[in-house]
N, C-alpha and C positions, 0 to 999 in steps of 0.2 A: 775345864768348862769353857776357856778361851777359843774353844770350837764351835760353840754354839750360840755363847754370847758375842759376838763377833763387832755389832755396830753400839758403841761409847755413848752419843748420845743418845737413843733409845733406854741405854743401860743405867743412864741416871735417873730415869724417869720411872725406873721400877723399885717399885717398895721392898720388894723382897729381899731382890737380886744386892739392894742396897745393904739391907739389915746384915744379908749374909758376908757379904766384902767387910762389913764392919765390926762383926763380930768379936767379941773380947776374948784372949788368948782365955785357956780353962783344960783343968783333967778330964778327960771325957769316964766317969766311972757310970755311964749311962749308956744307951742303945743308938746307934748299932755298933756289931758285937766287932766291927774293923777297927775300931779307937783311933783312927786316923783323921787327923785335924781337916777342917776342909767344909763344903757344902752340906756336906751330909750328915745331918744332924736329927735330934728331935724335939719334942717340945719344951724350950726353957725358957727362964724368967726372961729371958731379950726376945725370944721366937718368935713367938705368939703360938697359938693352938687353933687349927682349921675349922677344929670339931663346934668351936668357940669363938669366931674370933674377936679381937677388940684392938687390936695392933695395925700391924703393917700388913699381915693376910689382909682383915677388914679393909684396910684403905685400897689394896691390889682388886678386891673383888666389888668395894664401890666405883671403882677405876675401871675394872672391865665391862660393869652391867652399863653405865654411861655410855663408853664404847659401843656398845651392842645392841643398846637401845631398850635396855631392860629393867624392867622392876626391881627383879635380885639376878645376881649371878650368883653359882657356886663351882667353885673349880675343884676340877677331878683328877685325880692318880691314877683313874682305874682304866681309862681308856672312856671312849664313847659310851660302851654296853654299861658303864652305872649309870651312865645319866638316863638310859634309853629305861632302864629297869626303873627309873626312879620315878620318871614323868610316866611310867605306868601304874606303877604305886599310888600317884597323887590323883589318876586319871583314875584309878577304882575307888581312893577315899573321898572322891567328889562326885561319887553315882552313878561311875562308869562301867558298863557290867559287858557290853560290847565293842569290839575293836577293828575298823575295816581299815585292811590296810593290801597290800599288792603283796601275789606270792614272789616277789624279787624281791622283798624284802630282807633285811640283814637276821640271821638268824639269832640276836637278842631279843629281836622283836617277840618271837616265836617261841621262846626260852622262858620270857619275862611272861607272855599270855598262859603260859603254862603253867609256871609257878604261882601267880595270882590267881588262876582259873577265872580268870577272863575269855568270853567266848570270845575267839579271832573270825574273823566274815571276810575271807580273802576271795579276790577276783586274779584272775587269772596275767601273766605281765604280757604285754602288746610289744612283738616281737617284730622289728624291719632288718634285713640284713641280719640279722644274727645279731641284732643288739637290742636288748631292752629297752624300752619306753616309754614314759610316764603315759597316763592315761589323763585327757582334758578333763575338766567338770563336767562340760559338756559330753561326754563320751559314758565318762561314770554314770549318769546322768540316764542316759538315755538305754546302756547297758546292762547297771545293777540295781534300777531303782528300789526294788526289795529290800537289798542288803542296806544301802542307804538309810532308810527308813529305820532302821532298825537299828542300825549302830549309833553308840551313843557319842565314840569318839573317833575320830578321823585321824588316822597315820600318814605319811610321808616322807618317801628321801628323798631330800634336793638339798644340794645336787646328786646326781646319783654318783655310779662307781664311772659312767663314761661322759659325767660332765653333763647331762641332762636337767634341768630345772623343770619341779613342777607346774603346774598351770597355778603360780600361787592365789593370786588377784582375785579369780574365780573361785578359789576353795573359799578362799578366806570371806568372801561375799554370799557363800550360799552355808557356811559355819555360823555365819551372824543371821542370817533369816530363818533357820534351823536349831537354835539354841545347842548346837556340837562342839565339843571339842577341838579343836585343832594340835596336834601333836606333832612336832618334824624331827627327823633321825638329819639334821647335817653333819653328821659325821665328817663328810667330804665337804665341808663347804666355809671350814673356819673362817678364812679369808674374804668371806664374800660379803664382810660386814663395811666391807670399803666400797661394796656395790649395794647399797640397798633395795635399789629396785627387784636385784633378784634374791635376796637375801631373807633366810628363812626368818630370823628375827621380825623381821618385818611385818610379818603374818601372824607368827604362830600364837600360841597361848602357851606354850614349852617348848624347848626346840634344846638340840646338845650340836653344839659346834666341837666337831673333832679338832681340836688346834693341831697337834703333833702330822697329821697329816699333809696338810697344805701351807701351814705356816711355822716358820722355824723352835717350833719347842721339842724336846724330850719326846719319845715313845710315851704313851700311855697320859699324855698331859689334853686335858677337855673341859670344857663348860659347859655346865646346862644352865638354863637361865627362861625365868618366867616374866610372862607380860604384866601385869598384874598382880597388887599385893595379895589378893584371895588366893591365885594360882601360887605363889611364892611362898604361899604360907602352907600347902598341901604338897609343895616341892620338897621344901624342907626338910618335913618326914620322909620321903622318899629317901633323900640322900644321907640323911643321916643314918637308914637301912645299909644301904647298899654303897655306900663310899668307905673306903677303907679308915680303921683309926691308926694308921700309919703311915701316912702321907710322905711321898717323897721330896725334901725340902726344894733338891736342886730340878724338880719337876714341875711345881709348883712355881719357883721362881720362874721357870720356861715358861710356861702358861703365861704372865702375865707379860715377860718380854716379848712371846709373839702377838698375841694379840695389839700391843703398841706399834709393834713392826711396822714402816712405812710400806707406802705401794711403790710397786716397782714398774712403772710406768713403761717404761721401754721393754722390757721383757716382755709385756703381756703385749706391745705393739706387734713384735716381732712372732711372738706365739701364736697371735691372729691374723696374721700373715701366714703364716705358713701354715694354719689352718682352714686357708682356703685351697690346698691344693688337693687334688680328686681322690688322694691315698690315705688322706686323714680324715679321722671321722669329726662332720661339721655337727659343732655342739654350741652351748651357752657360758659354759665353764673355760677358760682359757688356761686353767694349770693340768687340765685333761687333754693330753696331746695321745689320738689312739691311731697309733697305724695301722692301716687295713693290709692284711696278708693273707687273708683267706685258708685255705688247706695249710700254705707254708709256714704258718705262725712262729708255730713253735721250732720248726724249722731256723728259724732266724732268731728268734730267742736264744739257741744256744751260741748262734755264730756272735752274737750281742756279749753275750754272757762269757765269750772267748778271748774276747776285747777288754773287758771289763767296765763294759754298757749294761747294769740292770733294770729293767724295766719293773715296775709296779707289777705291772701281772698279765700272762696270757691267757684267753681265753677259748683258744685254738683257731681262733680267726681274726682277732685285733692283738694287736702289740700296745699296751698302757703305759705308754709314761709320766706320773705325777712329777709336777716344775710346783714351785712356789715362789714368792718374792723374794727368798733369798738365793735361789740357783744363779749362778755365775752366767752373766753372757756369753763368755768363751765356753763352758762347760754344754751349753743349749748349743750354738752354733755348731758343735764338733756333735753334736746326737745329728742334729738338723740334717746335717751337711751326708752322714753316714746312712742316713733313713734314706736321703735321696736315692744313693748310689743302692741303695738292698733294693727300692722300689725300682730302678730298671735291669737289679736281675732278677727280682723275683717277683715276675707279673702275677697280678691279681687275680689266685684261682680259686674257683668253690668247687664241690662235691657233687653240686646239679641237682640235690634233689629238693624236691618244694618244701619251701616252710609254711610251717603250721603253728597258728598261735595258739594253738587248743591241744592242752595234754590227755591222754586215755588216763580215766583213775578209775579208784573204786572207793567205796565208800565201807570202812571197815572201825568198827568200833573197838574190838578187844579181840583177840585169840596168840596163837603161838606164835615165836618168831623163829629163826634160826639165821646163820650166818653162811652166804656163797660167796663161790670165787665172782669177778666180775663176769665171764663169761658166761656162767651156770644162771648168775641173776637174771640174762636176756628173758625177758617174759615174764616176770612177775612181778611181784608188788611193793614195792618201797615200806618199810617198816618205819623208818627213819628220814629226817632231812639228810642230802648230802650234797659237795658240789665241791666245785676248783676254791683253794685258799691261797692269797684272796681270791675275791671280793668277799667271799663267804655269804654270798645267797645262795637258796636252794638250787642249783641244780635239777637232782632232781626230790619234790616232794612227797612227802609220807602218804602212801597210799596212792603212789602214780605208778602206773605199767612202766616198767625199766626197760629204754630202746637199746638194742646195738649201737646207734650213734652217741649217746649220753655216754655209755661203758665209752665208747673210744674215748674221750673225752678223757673221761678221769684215767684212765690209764696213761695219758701221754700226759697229762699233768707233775709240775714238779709236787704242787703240794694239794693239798686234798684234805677235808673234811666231813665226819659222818662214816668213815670205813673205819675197819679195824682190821690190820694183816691184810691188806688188802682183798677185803671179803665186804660184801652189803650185807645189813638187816632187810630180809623179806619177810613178809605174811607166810607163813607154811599152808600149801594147797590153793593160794589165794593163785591164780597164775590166768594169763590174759588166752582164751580159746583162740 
């Protein structure tokens, strides 16, 4: 664990991480089934119990709502998607019956509205250069006022997957004269609780900071966390649905060691500097460093991936690399220094053809589906969400004419969501004239 708990005194200041170093030697004739002394434990008379708590969890998760600026936290094992599932749960138990949120959204969103049968009221995502966009209030506004109108509770991710922040200030101002919900996916944005101004907390009435992402905890370690004792009280229920009762100890304890994590000051100086040069994409998020490669993307992806440079993820025209306050200066300057040298041999090319922020759909309630190759799908109709993993937004969505350019796409992708055998769900007959 000496990997990941790395800074000492941070390490004294967590409850968890304490309880567990202090732990009294014992036969483990309990779960799990490794019997190996160590972090990994489950609920015993020293533990505490998450489900419950009243121990050193309690004091971890009074500790991080403070931090965060919230009414209650609850810290998650499951990744982001509990919390997202959860603050939809509390968002139906509190009269929420519509959900307007952007089709670039994470597809728990999408998952969660489906399982609740919550209507979802998506608009369409505001595309520049091949990257996604938040949409203003102002924009929303003047765009979907309909949908607006109508929906009871408002979604949002900020930051997004390329370091994007909402128009928070504005939501959260026309949420209060609208009696709306406000809901935020920061999955990406744990870290940004050292930046309040752009910090979803800030805003929201539920919001799920992905810790594991951006700041040094475990895979699958997150907090969801309500403004409000009424909201916190309809959170609850959510989480105690959808959080698992088997909590990972040394996950847990991550959670609450990164979120104490200090800022790394110089890093983010240095990140910001070099995100002003004309290759990288200019954002609000500084641990989103996306290099622009246009056609060569993925091209360079594998020459990265040869070196043994991974990046966060390709989207066949940016190169994503997530940094957080615990990345090495040495470790950033040797990416830095190597992006330079790809950027003057591989000039900045596109494909030429125009974009369009408007997809061809159709509007299909029920009938057959069947499964094709990707190529056979050119022309027809999306049965299903599907897209590059990560980010894991749609791509393309259920009920959208499938382009040639989309298929290239996922075929030259390492990884992929929504196919099966590398085959799409289509509408049978449904197919674009």
């Amino acid at each position: 664990m000496r990997a990941v708990f790395k800074d000492e005194e941070v390490l004294k200041n967590c409850k968890i991480a304490q309880m567990l170093q202090n732990q009294p030697p014992h036969l483990s004739f309990h779960t799990p089934g490794h019997k190996t002394a160590g972090w990994d434990i489950t609920e015993l008379d020293y533990s505490d119990n998450l489900a419950s708590p009243t121990g050193c969890i309690a004091e971890a998760e009074k500790d991080i709502a403070d931090i965060l600026g919230a009414c209650k936290s609850f810290i998650l094992t499951d990744g982001s998607t509990a919390g997202v599932l959860s603050m939809l749960y509390a968002a139906k138990n509190m009269g929420a019956k519509r959900v307007l949120t952007s089709e670039s959204a994470h597809k728990s969103v999408f998952n969660g509205c489906a399982a609740l049968e919550l209507e979802l009221l998506l608009y369409p995502a505001k595309i520049s250069k091949k990257i996604p966009l938040p949409h203003t209030m102002y924009e929303l506004k003047c765009g979907y006022p309909s949908l607006l109108e109508v929906a009871d509770a408002l979604l949002f991710t900020s930051p997004d997957y390329y370091g994007n922040v909402a128009d928070l200030a504005e939501i959260r101002k026309y949420c209060e004269q609208t009696k709306k919900m406000l809901l935020i996916d920061g999955a990406h944005g744990g870290h940004l609780h050292l930046d309040k101004e752009i910090y979803a907390g800030a805003y929201a009435d539920m919001w799920v900071d992905g810790v594991h992402k951006s700041l040094p905890a475990l895979t699958q370690g997150a907090v969801v966390s309500a403004r409000t004792e009424k909201f916190a009280e309809a959170l609850q229920k959510g989480v105690n649905i959808f959080r698992t009762t088997s909590p990972s100890y040394p996950i847990m304890a991550s959670v609450e060691y990164a979120v104490k994590y200090p800022r790394n000051f110089e890093l983010e100086k240095r990140a910001k500097d070099f995100a002003k040069s004309p290759r990288v994409y200019a954002n609000e998020d500084w641990t989103k460093l996306c290099a622009l490669f246009g056609e060569n993307a993925f091209a360079v992806e594998k020459i990265l991936q040869s070196e043994g440079i991974y990046a966060e993820f390709c989207d066949g025209n940016a190169l994503c690399f997530y940094l957080s306050p615990a990345t090495e200066l040495a470790d950033f300057e040797r990416l830095k220094n190597r992006l330079e040298r790809l950027f003057e041999q591989f000039p900045f090319t596109t494909d030429g053809k125009k974009e369009s922020t408007e997809e061809s759909r159709v509007e299909i309630v029920d009938g057959a589906t069947e499964w094709l190759s990707l190529d056979e799908a050119v022309g027809m109709v999306s049965a299903e969400f599907c897209g590059l993993f990560p980010p894991c937004t749609p791509l393309i969505s259920r009920g959208e004419i499938i382009t040639g350019e989309k298929i290239s796409l996922l075929k030259r992708a390492t990884h992929t969501f929504g196919l099966k055998n590398e085959k799409i769900a289509v509408w049978k007959g449904a197919k674009k004239e």
